[in-house]
PyMOL Python script that loads the backbone (N, CA, C, O; Angstrom):
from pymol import cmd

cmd.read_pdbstr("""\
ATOM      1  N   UNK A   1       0.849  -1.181   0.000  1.00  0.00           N
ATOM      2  CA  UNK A   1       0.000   0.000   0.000  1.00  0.00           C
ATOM      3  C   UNK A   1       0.885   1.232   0.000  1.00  0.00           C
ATOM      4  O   UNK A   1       1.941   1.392   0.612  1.00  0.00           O
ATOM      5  N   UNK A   2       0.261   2.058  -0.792  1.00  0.00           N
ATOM      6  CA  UNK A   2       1.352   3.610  -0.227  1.00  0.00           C
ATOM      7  C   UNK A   2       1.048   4.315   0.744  1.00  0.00           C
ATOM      8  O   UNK A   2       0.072   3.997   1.424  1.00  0.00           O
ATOM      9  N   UNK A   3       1.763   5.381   1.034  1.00  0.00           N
ATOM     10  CA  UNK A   3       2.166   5.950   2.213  1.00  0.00           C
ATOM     11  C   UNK A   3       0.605   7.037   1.778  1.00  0.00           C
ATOM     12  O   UNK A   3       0.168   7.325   0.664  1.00  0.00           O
ATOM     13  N   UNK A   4      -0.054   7.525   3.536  1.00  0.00           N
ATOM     14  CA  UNK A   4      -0.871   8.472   3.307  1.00  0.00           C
ATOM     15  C   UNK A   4      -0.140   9.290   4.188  1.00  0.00           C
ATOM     16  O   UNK A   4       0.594   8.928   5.107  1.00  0.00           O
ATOM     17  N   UNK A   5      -0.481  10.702   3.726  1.00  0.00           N
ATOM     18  CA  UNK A   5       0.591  12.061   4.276  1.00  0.00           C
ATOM     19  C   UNK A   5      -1.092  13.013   4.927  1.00  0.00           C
ATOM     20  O   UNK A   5      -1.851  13.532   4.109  1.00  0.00           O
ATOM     21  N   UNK A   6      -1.256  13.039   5.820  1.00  0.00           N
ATOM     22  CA  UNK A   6      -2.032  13.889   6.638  1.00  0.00           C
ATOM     23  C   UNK A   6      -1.182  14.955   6.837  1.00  0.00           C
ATOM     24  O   UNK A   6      -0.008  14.968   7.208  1.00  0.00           O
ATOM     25  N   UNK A   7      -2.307  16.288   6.391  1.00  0.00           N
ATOM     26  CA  UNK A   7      -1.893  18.042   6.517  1.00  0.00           C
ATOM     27  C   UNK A   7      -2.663  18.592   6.851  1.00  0.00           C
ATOM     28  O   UNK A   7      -3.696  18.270   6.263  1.00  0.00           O
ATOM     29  N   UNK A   8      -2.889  19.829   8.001  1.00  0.00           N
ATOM     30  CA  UNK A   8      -3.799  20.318   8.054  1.00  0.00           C
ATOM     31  C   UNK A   8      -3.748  21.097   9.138  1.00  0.00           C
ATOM     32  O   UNK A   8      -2.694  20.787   9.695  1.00  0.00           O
ATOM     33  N   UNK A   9      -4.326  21.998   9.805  1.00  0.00           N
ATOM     34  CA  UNK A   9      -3.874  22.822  10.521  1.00  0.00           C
ATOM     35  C   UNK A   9      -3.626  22.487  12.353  1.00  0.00           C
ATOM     36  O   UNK A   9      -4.650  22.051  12.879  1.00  0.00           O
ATOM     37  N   UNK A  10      -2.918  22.581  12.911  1.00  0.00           N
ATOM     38  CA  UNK A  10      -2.578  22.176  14.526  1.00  0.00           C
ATOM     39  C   UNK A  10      -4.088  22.071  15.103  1.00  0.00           C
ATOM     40  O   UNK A  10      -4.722  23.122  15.185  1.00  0.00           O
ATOM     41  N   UNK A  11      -4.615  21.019  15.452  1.00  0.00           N
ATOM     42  CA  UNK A  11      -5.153  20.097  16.215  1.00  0.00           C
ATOM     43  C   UNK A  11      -6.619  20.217  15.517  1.00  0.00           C
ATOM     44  O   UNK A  11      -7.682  20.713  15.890  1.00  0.00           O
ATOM     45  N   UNK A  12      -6.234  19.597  14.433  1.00  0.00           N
ATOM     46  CA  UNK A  12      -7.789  19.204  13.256  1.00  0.00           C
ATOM     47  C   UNK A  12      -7.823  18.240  13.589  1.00  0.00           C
ATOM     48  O   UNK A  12      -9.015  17.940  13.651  1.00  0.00           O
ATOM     49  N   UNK A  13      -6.739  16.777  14.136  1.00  0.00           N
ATOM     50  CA  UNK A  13      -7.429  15.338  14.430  1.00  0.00           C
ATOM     51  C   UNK A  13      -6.491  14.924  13.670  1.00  0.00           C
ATOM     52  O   UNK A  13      -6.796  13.732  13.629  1.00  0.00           O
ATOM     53  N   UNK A  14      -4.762  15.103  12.474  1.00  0.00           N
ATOM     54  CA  UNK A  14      -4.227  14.325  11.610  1.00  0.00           C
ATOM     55  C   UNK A  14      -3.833  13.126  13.014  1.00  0.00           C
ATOM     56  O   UNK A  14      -3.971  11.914  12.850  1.00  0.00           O
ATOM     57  N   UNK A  15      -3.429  13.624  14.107  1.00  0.00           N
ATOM     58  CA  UNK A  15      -2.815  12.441  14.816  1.00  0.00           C
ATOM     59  C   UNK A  15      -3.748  11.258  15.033  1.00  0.00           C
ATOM     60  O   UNK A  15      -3.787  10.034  14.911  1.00  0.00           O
ATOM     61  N   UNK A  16      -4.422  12.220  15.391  1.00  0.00           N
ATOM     62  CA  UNK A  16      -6.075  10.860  15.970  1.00  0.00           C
ATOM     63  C   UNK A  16      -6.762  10.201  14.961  1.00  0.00           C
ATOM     64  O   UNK A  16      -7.446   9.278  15.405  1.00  0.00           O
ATOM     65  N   UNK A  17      -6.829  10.369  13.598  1.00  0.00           N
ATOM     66  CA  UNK A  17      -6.942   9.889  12.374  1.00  0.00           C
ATOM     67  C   UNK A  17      -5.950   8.918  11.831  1.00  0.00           C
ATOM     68  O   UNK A  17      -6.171   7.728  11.603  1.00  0.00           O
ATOM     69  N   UNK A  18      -4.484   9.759  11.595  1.00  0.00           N
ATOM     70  CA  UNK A  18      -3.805   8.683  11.395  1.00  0.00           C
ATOM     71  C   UNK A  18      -3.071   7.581  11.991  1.00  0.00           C
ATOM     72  O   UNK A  18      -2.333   6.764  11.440  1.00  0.00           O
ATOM     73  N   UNK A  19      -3.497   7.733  13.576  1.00  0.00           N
ATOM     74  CA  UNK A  19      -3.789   6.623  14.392  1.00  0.00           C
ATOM     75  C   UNK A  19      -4.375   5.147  13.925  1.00  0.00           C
ATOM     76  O   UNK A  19      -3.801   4.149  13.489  1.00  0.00           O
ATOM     77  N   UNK A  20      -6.046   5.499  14.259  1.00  0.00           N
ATOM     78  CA  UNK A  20      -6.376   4.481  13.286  1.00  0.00           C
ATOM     79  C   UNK A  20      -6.475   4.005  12.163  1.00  0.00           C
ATOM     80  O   UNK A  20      -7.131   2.996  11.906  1.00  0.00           O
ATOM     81  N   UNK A  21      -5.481   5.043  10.900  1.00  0.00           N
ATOM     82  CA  UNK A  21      -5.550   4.426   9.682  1.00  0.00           C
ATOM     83  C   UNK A  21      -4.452   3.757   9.950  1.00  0.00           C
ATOM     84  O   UNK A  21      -4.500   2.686   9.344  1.00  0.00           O
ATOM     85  N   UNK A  22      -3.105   3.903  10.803  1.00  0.00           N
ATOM     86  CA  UNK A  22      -2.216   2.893  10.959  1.00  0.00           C
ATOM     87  C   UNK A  22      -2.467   1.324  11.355  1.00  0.00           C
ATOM     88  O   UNK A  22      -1.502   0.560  11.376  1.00  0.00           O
ATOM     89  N   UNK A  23      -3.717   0.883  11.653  1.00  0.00           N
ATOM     90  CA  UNK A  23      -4.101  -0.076  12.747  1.00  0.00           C
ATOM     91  C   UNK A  23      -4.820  -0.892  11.629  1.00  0.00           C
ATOM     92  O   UNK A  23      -5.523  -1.884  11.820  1.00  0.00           O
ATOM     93  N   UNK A  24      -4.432  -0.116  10.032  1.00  0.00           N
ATOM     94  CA  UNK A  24      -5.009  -1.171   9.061  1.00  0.00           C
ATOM     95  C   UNK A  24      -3.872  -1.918   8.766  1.00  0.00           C
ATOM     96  O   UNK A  24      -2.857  -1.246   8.583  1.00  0.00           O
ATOM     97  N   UNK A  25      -3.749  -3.351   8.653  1.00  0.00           N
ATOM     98  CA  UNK A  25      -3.210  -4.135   8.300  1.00  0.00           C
ATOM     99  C   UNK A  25      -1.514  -3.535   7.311  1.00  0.00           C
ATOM    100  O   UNK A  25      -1.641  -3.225   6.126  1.00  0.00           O
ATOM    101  N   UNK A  26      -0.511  -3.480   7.788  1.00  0.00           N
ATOM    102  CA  UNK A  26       0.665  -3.665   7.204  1.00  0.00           C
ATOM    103  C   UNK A  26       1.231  -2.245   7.414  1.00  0.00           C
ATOM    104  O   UNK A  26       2.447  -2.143   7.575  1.00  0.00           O
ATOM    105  N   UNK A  27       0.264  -0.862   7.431  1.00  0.00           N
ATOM    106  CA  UNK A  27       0.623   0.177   7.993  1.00  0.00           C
ATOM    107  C   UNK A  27       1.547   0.550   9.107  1.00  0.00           C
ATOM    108  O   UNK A  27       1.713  -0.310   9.972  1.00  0.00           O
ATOM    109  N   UNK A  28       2.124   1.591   9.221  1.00  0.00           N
ATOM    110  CA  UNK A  28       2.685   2.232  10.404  1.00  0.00           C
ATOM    111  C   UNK A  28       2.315   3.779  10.760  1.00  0.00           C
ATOM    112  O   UNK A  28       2.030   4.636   9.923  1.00  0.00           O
ATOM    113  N   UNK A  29       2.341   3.855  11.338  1.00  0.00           N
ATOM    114  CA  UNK A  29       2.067   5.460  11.690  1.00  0.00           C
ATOM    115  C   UNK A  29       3.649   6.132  12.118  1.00  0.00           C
ATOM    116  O   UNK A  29       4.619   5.637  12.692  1.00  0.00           O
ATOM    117  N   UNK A  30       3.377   7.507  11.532  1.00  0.00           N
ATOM    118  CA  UNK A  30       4.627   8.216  11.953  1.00  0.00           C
ATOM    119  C   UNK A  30       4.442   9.698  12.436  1.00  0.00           C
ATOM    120  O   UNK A  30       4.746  10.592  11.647  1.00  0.00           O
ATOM    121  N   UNK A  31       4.085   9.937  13.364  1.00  0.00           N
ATOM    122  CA  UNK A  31       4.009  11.509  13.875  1.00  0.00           C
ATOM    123  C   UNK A  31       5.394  12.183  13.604  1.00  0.00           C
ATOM    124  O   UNK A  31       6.408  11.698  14.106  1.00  0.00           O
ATOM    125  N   UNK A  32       5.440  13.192  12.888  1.00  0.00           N
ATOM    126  CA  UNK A  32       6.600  13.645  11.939  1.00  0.00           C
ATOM    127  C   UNK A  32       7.162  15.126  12.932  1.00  0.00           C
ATOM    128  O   UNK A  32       8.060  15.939  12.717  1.00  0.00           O
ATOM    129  N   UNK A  33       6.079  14.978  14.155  1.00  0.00           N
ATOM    130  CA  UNK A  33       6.630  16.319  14.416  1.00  0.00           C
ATOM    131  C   UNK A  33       7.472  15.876  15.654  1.00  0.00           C
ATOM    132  O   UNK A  33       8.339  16.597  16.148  1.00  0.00           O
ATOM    133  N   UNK A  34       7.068  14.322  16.231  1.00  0.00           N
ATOM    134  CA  UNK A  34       8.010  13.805  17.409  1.00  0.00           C
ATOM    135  C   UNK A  34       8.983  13.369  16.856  1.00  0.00           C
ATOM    136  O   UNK A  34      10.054  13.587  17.423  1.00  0.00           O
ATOM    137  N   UNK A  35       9.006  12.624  15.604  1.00  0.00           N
ATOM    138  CA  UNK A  35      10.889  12.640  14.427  1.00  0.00           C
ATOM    139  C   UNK A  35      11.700  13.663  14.900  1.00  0.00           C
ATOM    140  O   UNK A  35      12.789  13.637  15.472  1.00  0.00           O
ATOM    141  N   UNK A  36      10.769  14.818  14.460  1.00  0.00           N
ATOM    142  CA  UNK A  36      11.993  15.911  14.679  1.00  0.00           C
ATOM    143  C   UNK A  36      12.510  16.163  15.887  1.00  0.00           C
ATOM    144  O   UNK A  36      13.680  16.176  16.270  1.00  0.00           O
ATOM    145  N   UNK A  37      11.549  16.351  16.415  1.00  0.00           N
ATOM    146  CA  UNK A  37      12.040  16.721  17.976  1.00  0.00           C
ATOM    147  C   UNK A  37      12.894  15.369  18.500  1.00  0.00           C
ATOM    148  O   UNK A  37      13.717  15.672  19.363  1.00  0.00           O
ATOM    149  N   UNK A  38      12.864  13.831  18.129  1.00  0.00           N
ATOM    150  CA  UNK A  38      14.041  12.991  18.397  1.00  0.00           C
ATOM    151  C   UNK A  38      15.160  13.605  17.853  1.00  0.00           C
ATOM    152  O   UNK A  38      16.110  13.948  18.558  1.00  0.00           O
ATOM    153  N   UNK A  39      15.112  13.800  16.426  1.00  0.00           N
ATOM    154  CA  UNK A  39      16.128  13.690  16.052  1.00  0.00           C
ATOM    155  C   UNK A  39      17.391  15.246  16.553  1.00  0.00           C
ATOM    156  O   UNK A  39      18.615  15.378  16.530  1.00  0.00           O
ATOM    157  N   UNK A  40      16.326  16.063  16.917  1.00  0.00           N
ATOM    158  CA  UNK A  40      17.218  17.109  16.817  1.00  0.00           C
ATOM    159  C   UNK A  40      17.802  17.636  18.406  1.00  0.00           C
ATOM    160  O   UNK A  40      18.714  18.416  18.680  1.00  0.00           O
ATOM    161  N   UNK A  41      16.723  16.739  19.432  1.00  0.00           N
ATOM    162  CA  UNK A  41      16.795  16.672  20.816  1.00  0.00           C
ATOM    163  C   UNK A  41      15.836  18.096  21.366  1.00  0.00           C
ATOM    164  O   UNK A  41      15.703  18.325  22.568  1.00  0.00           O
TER     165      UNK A  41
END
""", "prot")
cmd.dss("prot")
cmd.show_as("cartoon", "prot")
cmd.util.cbc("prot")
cmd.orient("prot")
């Protein structure tokens, strides 16, 4: 399956949405804004 990219303005629901679209079969979810903040500390 390909990747779905949720956009939209600070606290419309992309997290809580793409929550359960991760929980479909073979998916992962990636909150892109806790990436950064790992990666950059």
């Amino acid at each position: 399956m390909k990747n779905i990219i949720l956009t939209g303005m600070p606290g419309a629901g992309k997290s809580t949405v793409g929550v359960i679209l991760a929980k479909t079969p073979g998916m992962n979810f990636i909150n892109t804004d806790i990436a950064i903040q790992k990666k950059n500390g």
